[in-house]
C-alpha positions as CSV (number, residue, x, y, z in Angstrom):
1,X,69.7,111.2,162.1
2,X,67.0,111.5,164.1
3,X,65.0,108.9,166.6
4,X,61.7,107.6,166.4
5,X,59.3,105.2,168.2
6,X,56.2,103.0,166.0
7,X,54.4,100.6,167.6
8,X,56.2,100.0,170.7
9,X,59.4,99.4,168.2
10,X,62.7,102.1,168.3
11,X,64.4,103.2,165.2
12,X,66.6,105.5,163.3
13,X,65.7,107.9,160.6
14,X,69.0,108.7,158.7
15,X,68.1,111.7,156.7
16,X,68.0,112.0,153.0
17,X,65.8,113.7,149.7
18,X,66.1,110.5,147.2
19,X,62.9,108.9,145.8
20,X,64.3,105.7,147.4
21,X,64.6,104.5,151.1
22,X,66.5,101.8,152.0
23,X,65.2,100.0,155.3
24,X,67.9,98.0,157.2
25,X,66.9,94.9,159.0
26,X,69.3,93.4,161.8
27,X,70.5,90.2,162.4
28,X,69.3,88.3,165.7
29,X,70.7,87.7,168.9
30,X,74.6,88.0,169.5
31,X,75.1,88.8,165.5
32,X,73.1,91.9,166.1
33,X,75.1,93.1,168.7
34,X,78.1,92.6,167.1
35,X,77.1,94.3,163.8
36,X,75.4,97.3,165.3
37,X,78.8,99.3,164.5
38,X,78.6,98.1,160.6
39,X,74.8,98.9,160.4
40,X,74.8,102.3,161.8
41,X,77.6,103.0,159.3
42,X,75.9,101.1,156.1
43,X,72.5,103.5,157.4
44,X,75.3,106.8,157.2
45,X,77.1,105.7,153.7
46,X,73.7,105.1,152.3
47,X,72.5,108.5,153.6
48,X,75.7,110.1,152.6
49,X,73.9,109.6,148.9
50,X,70.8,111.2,149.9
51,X,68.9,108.2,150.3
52,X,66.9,108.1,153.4
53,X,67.1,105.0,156.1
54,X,65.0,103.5,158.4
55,X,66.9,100.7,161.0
56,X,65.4,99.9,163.9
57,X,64.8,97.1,166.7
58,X,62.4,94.3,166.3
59,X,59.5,93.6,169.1
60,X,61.8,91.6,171.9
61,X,65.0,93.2,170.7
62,X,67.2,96.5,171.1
63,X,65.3,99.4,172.6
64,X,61.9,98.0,171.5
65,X,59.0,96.9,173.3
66,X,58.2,93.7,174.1
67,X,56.1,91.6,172.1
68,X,52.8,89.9,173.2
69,X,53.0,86.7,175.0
70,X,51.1,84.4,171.9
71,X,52.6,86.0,169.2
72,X,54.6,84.2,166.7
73,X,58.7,85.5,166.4
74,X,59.0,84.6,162.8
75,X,55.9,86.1,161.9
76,X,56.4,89.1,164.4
77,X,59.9,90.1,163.1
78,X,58.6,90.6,159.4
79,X,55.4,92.1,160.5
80,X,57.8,94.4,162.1
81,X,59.8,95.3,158.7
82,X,56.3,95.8,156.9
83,X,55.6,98.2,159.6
84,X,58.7,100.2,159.1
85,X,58.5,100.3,155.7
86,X,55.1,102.4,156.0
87,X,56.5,104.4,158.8
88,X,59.6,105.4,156.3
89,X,57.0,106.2,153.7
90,X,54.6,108.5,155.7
91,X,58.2,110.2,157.2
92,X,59.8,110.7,153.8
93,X,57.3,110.4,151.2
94,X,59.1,108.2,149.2
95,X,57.6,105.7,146.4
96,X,60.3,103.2,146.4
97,X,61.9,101.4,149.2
98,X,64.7,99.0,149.3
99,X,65.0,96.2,151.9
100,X,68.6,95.5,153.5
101,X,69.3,93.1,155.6
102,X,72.1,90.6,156.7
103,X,72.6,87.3,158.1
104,X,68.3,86.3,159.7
105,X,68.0,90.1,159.1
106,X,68.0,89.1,155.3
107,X,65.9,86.1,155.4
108,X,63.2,88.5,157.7
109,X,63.7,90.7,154.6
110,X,63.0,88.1,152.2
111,X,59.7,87.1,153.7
112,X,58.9,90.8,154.4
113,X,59.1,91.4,150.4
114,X,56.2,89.2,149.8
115,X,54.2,90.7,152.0
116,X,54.6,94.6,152.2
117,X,55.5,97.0,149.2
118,X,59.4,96.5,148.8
119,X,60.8,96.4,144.9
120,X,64.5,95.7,145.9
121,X,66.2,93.4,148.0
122,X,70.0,93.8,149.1
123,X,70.2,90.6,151.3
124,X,73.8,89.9,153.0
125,X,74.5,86.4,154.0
126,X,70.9,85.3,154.1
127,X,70.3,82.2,155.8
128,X,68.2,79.9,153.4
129,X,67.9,77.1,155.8
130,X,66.4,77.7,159.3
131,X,67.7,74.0,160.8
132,X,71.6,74.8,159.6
133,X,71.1,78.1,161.5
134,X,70.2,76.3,164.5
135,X,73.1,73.8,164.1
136,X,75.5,76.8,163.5
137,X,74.2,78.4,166.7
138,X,74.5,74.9,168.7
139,X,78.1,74.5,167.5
140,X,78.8,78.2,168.8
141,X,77.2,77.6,172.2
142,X,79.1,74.5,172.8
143,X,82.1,76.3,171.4
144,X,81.6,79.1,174.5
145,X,80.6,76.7,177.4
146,X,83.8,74.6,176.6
147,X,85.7,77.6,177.4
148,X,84.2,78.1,181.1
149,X,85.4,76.3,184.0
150,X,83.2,72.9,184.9
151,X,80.7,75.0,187.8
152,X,80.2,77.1,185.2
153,X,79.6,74.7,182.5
154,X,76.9,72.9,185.1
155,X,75.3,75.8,185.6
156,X,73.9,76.7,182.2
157,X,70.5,74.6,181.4
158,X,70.0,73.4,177.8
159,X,66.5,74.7,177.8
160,X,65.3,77.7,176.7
161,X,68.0,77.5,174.1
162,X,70.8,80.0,175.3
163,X,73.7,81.5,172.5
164,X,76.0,84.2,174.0
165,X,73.2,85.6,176.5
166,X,70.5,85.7,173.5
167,X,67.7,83.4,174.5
168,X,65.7,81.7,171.7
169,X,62.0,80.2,173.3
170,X,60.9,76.5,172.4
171,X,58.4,77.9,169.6
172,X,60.8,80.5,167.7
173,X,63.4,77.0,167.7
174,X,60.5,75.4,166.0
175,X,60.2,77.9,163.8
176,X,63.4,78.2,162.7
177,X,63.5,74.3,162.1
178,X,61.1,74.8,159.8
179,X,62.2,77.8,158.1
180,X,63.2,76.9,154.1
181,X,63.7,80.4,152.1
182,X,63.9,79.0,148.7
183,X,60.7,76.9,149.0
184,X,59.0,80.6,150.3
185,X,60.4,82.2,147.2
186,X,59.2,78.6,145.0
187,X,55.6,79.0,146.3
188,X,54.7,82.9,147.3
189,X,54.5,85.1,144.4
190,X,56.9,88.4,144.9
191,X,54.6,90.9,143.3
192,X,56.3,94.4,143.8
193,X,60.1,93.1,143.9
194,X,62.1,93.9,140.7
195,X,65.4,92.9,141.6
196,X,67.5,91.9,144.4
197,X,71.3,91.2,145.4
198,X,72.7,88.7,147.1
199,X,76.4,88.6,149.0
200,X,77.2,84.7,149.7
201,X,79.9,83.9,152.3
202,X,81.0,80.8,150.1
203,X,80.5,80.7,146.5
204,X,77.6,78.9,145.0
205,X,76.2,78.7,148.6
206,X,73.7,81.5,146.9
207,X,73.0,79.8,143.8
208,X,69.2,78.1,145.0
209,X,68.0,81.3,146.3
210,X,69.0,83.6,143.3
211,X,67.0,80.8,141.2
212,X,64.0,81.1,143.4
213,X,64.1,84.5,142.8
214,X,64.7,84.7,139.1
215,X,61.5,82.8,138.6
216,X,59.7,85.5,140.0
217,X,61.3,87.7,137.0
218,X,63.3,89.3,139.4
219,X,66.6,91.1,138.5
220,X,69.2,89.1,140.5
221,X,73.0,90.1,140.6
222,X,75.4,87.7,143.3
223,X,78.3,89.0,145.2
224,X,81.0,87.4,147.5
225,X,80.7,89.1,151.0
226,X,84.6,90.0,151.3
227,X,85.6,90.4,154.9
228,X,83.2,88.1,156.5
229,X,85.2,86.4,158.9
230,X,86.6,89.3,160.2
231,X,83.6,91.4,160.4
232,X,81.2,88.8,162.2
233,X,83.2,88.6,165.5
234,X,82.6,90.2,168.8
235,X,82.7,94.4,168.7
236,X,85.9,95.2,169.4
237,X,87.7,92.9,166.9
238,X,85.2,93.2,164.0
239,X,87.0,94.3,161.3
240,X,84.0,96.3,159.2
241,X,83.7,94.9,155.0
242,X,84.4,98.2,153.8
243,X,84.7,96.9,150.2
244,X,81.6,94.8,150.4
245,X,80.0,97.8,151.7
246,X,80.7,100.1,149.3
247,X,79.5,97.3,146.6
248,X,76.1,97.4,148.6
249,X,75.9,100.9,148.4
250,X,76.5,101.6,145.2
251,X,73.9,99.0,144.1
252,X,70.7,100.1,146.3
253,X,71.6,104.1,145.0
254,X,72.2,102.8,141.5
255,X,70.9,106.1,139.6
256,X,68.9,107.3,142.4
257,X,71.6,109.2,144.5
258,X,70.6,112.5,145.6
259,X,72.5,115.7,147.2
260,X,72.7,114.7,151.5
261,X,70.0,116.5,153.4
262,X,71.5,119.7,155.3
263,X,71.6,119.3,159.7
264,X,69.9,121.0,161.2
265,X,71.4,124.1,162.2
266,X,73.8,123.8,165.6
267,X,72.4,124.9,168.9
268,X,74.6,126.1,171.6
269,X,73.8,126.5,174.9
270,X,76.2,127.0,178.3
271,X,74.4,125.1,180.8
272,X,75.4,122.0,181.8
273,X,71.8,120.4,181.5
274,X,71.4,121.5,177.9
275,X,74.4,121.5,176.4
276,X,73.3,118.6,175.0
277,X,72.2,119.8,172.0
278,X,72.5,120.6,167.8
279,X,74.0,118.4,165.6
280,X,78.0,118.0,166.4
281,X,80.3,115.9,165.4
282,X,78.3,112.8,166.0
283,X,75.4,114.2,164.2
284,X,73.0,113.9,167.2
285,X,70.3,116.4,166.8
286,X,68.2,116.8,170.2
287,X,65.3,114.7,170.2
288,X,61.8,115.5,170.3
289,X,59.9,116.2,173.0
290,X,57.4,113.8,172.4
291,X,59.6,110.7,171.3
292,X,59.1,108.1,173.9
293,X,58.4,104.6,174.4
294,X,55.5,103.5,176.7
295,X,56.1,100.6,178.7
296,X,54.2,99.1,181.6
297,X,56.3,99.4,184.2
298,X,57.8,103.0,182.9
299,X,58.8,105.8,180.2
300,X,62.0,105.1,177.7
301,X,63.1,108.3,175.9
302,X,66.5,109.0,174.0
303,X,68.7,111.7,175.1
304,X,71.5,113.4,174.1
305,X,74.0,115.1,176.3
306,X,77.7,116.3,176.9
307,X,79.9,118.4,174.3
308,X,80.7,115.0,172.2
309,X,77.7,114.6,172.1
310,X,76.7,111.8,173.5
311,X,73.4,109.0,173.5
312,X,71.4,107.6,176.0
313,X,67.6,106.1,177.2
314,X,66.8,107.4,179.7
315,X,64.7,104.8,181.4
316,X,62.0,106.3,184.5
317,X,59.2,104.6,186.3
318,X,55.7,106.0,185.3
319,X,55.0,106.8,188.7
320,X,57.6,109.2,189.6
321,X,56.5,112.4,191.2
322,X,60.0,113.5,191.7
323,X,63.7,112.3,190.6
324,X,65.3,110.5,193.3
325,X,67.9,107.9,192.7
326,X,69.8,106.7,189.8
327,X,71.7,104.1,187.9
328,X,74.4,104.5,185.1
329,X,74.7,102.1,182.9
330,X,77.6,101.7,181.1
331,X,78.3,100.0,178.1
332,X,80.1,96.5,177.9
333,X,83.0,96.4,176.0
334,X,82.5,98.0,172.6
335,X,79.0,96.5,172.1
336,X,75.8,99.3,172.4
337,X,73.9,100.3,175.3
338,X,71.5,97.4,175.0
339,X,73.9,95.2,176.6
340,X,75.1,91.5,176.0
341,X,71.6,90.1,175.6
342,X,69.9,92.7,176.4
343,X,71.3,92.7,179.8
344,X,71.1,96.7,180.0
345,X,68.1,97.0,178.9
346,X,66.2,94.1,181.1
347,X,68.5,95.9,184.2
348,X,66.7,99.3,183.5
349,X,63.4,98.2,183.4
350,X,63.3,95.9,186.2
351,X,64.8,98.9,187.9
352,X,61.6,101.1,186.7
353,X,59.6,98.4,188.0
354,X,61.1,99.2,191.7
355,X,60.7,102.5,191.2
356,X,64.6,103.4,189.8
357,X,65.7,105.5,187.2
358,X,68.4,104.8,185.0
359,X,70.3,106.0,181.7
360,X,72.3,103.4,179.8
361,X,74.5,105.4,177.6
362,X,76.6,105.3,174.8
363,X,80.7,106.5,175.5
364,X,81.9,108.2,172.8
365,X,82.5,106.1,169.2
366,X,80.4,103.3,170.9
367,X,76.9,102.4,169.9
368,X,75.1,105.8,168.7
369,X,77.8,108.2,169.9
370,X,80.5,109.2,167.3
371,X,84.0,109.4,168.5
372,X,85.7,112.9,168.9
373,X,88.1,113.9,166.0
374,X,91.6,112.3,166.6
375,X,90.2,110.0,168.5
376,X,91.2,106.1,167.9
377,X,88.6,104.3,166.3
378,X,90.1,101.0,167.5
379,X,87.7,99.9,169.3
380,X,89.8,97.3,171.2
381,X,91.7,99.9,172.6
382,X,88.8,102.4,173.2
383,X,86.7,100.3,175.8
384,X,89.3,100.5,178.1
385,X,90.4,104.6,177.3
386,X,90.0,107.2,180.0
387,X,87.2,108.8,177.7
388,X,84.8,106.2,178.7
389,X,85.1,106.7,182.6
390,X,84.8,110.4,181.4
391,X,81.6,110.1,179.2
392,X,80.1,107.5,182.5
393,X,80.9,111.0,184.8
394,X,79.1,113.2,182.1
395,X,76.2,111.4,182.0
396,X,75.7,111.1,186.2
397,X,76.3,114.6,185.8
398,X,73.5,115.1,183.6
399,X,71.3,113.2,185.6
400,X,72.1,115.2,188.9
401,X,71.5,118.7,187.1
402,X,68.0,116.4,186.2
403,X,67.4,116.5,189.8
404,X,68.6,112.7,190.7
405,X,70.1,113.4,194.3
406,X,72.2,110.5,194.3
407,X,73.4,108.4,191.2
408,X,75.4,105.1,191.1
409,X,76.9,103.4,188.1
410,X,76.7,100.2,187.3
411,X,78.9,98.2,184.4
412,X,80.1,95.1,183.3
413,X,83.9,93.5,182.4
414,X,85.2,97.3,181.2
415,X,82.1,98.8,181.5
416,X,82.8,98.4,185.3
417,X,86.1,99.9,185.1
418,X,84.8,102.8,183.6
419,X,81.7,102.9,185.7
420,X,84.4,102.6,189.0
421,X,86.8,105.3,187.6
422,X,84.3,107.3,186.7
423,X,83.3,107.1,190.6
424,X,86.6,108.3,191.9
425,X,86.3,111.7,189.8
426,X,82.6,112.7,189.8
427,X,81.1,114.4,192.5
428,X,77.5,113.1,191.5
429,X,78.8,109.5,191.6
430,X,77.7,108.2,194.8
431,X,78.2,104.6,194.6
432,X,79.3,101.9,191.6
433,X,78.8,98.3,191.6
434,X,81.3,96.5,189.0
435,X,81.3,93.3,187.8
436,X,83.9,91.0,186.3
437,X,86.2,94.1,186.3
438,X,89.6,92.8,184.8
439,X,91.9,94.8,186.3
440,X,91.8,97.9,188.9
441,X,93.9,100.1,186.8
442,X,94.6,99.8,182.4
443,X,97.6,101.1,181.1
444,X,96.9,104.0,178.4
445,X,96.4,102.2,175.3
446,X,96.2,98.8,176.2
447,X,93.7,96.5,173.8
448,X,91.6,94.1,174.4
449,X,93.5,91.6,171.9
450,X,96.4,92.4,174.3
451,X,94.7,91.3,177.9
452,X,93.4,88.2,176.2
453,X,96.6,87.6,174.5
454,X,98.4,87.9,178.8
455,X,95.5,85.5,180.3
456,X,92.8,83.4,178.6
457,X,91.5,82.0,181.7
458,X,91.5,82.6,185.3
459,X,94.2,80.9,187.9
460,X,91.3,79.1,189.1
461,X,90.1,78.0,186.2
462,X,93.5,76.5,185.1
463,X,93.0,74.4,188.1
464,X,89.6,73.3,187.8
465,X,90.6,72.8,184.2
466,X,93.5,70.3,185.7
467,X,91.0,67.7,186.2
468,X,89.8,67.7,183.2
469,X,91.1,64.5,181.0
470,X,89.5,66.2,177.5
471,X,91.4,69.4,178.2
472,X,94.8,66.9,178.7
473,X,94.2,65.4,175.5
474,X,93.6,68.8,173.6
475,X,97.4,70.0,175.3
476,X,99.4,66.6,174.4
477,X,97.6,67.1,171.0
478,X,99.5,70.7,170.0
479,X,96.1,72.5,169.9
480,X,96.7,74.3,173.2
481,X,100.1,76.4,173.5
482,X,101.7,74.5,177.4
483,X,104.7,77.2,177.1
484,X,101.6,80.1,177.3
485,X,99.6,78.8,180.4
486,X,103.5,77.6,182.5
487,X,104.1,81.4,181.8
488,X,100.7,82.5,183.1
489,X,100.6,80.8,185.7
490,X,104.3,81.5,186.6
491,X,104.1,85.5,186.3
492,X,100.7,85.0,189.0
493,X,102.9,82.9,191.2
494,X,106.3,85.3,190.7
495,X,104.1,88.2,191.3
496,X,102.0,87.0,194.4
497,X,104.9,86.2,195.9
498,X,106.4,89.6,195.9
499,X,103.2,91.4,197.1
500,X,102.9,88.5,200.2
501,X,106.4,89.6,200.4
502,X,105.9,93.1,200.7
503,X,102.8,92.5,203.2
504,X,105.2,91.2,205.3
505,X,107.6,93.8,205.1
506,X,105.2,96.3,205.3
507,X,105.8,98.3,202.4
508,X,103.6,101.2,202.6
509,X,100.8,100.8,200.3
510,X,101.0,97.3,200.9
511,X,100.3,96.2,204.0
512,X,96.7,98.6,204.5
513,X,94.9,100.7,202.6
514,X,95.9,104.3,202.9
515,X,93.1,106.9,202.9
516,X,95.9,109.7,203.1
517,X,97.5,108.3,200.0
518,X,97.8,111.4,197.9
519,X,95.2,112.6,195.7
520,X,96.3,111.5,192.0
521,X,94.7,109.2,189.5
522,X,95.4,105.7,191.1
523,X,97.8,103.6,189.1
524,X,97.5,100.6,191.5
525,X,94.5,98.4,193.0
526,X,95.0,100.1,196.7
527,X,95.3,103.8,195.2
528,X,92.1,103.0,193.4
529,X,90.4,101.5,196.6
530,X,92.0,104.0,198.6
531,X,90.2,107.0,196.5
532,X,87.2,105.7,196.7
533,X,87.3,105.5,200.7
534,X,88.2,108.9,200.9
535,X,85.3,110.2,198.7
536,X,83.3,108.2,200.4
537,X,81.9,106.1,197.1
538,X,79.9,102.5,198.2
539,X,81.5,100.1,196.3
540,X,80.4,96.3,195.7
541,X,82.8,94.3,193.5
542,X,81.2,91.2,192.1
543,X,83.0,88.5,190.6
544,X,82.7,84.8,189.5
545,X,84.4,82.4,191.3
546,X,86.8,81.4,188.0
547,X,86.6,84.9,186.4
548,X,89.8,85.8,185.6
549,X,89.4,89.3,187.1
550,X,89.2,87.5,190.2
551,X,93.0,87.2,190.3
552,X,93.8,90.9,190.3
553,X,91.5,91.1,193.4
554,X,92.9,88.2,195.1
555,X,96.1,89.3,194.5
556,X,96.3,92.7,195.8
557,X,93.2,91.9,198.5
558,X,93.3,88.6,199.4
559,X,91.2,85.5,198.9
560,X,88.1,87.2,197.3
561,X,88.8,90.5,198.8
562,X,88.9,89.3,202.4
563,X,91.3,92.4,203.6
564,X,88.6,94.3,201.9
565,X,86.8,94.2,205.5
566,X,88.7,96.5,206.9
567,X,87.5,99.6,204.4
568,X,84.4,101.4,205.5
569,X,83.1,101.4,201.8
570,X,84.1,99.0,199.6
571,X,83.5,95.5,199.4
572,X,83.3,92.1,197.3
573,X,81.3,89.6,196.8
574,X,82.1,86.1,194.7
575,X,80.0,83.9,193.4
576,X,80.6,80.4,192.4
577,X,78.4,79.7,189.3
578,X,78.8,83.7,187.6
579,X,80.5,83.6,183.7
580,X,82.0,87.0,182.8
581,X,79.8,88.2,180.7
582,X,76.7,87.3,182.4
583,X,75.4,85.2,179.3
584,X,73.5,82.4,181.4
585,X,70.2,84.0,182.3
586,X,70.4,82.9,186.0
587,X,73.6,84.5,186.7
588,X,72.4,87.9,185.1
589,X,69.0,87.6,186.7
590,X,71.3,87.1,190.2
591,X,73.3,90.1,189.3
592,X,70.0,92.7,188.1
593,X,68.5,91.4,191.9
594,X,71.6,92.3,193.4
595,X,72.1,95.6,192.0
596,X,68.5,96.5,192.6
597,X,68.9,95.6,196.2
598,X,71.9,97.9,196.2
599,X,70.1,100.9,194.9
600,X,67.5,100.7,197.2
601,X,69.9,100.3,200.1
602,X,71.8,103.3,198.7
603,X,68.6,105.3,198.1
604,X,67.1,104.3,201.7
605,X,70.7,105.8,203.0
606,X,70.4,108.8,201.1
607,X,67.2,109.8,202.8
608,X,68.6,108.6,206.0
609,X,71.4,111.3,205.7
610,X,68.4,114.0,203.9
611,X,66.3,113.4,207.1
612,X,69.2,113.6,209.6
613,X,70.2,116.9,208.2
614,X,67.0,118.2,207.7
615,X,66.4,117.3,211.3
616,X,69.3,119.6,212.5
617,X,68.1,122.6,210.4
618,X,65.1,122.4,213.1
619,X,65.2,125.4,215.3
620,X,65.7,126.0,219.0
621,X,63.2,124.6,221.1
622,X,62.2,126.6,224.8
623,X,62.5,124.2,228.0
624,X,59.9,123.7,230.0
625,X,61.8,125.9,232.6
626,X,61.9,128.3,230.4
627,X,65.8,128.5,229.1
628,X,66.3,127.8,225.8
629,X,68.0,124.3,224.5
630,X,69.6,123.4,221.9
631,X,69.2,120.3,219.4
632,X,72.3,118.1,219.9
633,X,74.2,118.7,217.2
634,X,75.3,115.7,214.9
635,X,77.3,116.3,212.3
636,X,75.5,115.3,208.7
637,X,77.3,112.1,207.3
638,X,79.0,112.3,204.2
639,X,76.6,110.5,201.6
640,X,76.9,106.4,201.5
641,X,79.1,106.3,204.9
């Protein structure tokens, strides 16, 4: 597959020699993130038969551009499909082309077959009615703030209209409202479409639509969408509907299949900065030289790089005369490098704004990159895997032989573990801010099911909790689990204890941070803090007040890292109204500011150090009495000191 850029949108061209192409519409909003995985492998399957594919990212969403101001969503989304329809047709050449789409991906499908030249529909869980959409979104978003603490709760506003991070303005509500899919059908003729199918979550729920359709003289077939459930859930639980899938597959190729396009041959090369490149295992041929995306503020263009290979955008400011500083971004628990609500993406560019390069990336089996052979393809195990900390150290590796003097990371929840281990190993790394980091050090092979299986909520947010009659009732009603949260909070209690314990009797380890602590991979929070001092790595922990990563920190540092203060590079800072993943648009505006600041402070630093030791290369200078003295000499300080 190769990447593309039309119109200020980003896509993927799957390859494939088949008179039909097939182009795959996304969902919207959180159900887009969480269905990348199963789109990217519907696009490969469908490839796999020689049929080529087109899936990309509306205006507004993914790696796109951003749309204009006065346009219309509903109408910009399916202008958007017409568009890549024509751009699969002038790539490919084909006569035919299939739309795919699931969840508002299919509806945006739908409409986009009455408008552009599309003779099949495969539509996956359309959504017919625009105003139950809303109230399944409503139901979701009050579903997520009843899980925060009550701060946290006030601090989300009602409007714009917020679901998991994915904001939704005051006219795309409206147009939702008003969106009815079998009245479009009723009274739009469908000229080109010949047939279409339709996987319904519950049976009959399709039944109006296929009706719509078949008085168009449309070929309709219906299937259940086996695997639902499972599949539509966050990243690294979705299950993927392999059998619906297949059923998918096999009716867009019908007779059509073809032979798969060859790769393109493999190109090796030694050098660290190319060895990017060929198609390997994760089928990532280099990208073209002139595939980028102009933006206002700066210059998006994929990447590929590591022996995985791996995937990134690599995000510069248009005015750049040379490479300075630079941010990795890695990616959030299993989701892509766009980020929960496109939190990656916004933090890159508001970075190119300030004049900041970054590269969000995809580790290995996440987003675009393909996992190694033998690797797990759990994905709730993988986030947390040492292969992600080394894919973060590969990519700041790649951006130093780029000529970026001094590279952070950045992450959030795992992708700030990664992004901090990462630190400890690789030279290039030299600083990391983490947010929302769970735990200083992960057990090989522990899951995500299993940390939220040990704590669903933070010791402070049992207590704020506490004072909560509603959450009471819920308990003395069986719906809650009181033998679960006395065992939480008792193995927190047990276990503070025995480190205030061993504070007292100053156990080494304990008691201060060792910088001489011996040079292995830390397995505890201070051999992980205590590696970072001695490289020399800034370090900025941010947390919420009631995240539950909080308690690993003020457990082994203190109320909200306050021993902390006595380290010369790392420190923390809380705040009182931040949810873990960042989802309210106030707390992840509060965190881009703050890591921007902290760039700049790091890059002003770096020059700081650059002139001081440029300053000492500076030769002998003659007194005026005529013996020669010398420069005082000051050492050149170790970068970020």
């Amino acid at each position: 597959m190769k990447p593309l850029v039309f119109g200020g949108r980003f896509g993927w061209l799957h390859p494939g020699r088949g008179p039909r192409g097939v182009v795959l519409c996304n969902p919207y909003g959180h159900e887009a993130v969480w269905s990348h995985r199963g789109m990217r492998r519907l696009a490969d399957q469908l490839s796999a038969l020689g049929l080529p594919v087109l899936r990309f990212d509306y205006l507004g969403t993914g790696d796109s551009g951003e749309p204009r101001e006065d346009d219309a969503p509903l109408e910009t989304a399916v202008d958007d499909i017409c568009a890549a329809v024509q751009r699969l047709k002038a790539e490919t050449g084909v006569p035919r082309v299939t739309l795919c789409g699931l969840r508002l991906g299919a509806t945006l499908a739908a409409l986009a077959a009455l408008k552009c030249e599309a003779d099949a529909l495969a539509l996956l869980a359309p959504i017919a009615s625009g105003r139950a959409y809303l109230r399944e979104l409503s139901a979701l978003r009050s579903t997520w703030l009843q899980r925060n603490a009550g701060p946290v709760r006030t601090a989300q506003v009602d409007t714009p209209f917020n679901v998991l991070g994915h904001v939704y303005s005051e006219r795309w509500c409206a147009q939702l409202a008003a969106l009815d899919l079998v009245r479009a059908f009723e009274t739009t003729p469908a000229a080109t479409l010949e047939r279409a199918l339709v996987c319904e979550v519950r049976a009959g729920t399709g039944n109006p639509l296929c009706t719509a359709l078949r008085g168009h003289g449309v070929a309709v077939g219906i299937r259940p969408f086996e695997g639902y459930g499972d599949f539509m859930q966050e990243t690294a639980l979705s299950v993927l509907p392999e059998h619906t899938f297949a059923d998918v597959v096999r009716w867009i190729a019908g007779g059509e299949a073809q032979p798969p396009a060859p790769h393109p041959p493999e190109r090796k090369n030694d050098t660290r900065q190319n060895r990017t490149n060929g198609t390997a295992a994760g089928g990532l041929p280099e990208p073209a030289a002139d595939v980028a995306l102009d933006l206002p503020q700066a210059v998006e263009r994929p990447v590929v790089f590591g022996d995985a290979p791996l995937f990134g955008v690599l995000c510069e400011p248009r005015d750049t005369t040379q490479p300075g500083v630079a941010l990795v971004i890695a990616n959030t628990a299993a989701n892509a490098h766009h980020g929960d609500g496109r939190l990656s993406v916004r933090l890159a560019r508001h970075l190119a704004n300030c004049g900041i390069a970054s590269l969000r990336i995809d580790a290995r089996g996440l987003g675009e990159s393909a996992p190694l052979p033998g690797e797990t393809s759990d994905l709730s195990v993988a986030v947390h895997a040492p292969a992600v900390a080394e894919d973060v150290a590969a990519a700041a590796g790649w951006l130093a032989d780029q000529g970026y003097g001094c590279v952070a990371s950045f992450g959030v929840c795992s992708g700030g573990y990664s992004a901090l281990r990462a630190a400890i190993a690789e030279p290039a790394l030299c600083a990391v801010l983490a947010v929302n980091m769970r735990r200083f050090h992960m057990p090989d092979g522990i899951s995500t099911r299993d940390l939220n299986n040990k704590a669903s909520y933070s010791m402070a947010t049992y207590s704020s909790k506490a004072f909560e009659w509603t959450k009471w009732k819920i308990l003395l009603s069986g719906r809650r689990n009181p033998v679960r949260i006395a065992r939480a909070v008792l193995v927190y209690a047990l276990v503070l204890t025995r480190l205030r314990i061993s504070d007292l009797a100053r156990i080494p380890g304990r008691a201060a941070i060792d910088a001489r602590a011996v040079e292995a991979p830390p397995s505890s929070p201070h051999g992980v803090v205590s590696a970072l001092e001695r490289k020399g790595v800034r370090t900025l922990l941010v947390y919420g007040a009631f995240d539950y990563g909080l308690d690993d920190l003020n457990l082994h540092f203190g109320r909200h890292g306050k021993h902390l203060a006595r380290c010369a590079h790392v420190r923390a800072t809380v705040f009182p109204d931040l949810d873990h993943a960042l989802f309210n648009p106030r707390a992840a505006d509060k965190v881009i500011a703050l890591c921007t600041a902290f760039v700049r402070e790091m890059a002003a630093q770096k020059e700081q150090t650059m002139q001081a030791a440029s300053s000492d290369r500076q030769p002998r200078m003659p007194s005026p009495s005529g013996t020669v003295r010398h420069r005082t000499e000051t050492p050149a300080a170790a970068p970020l000191n």
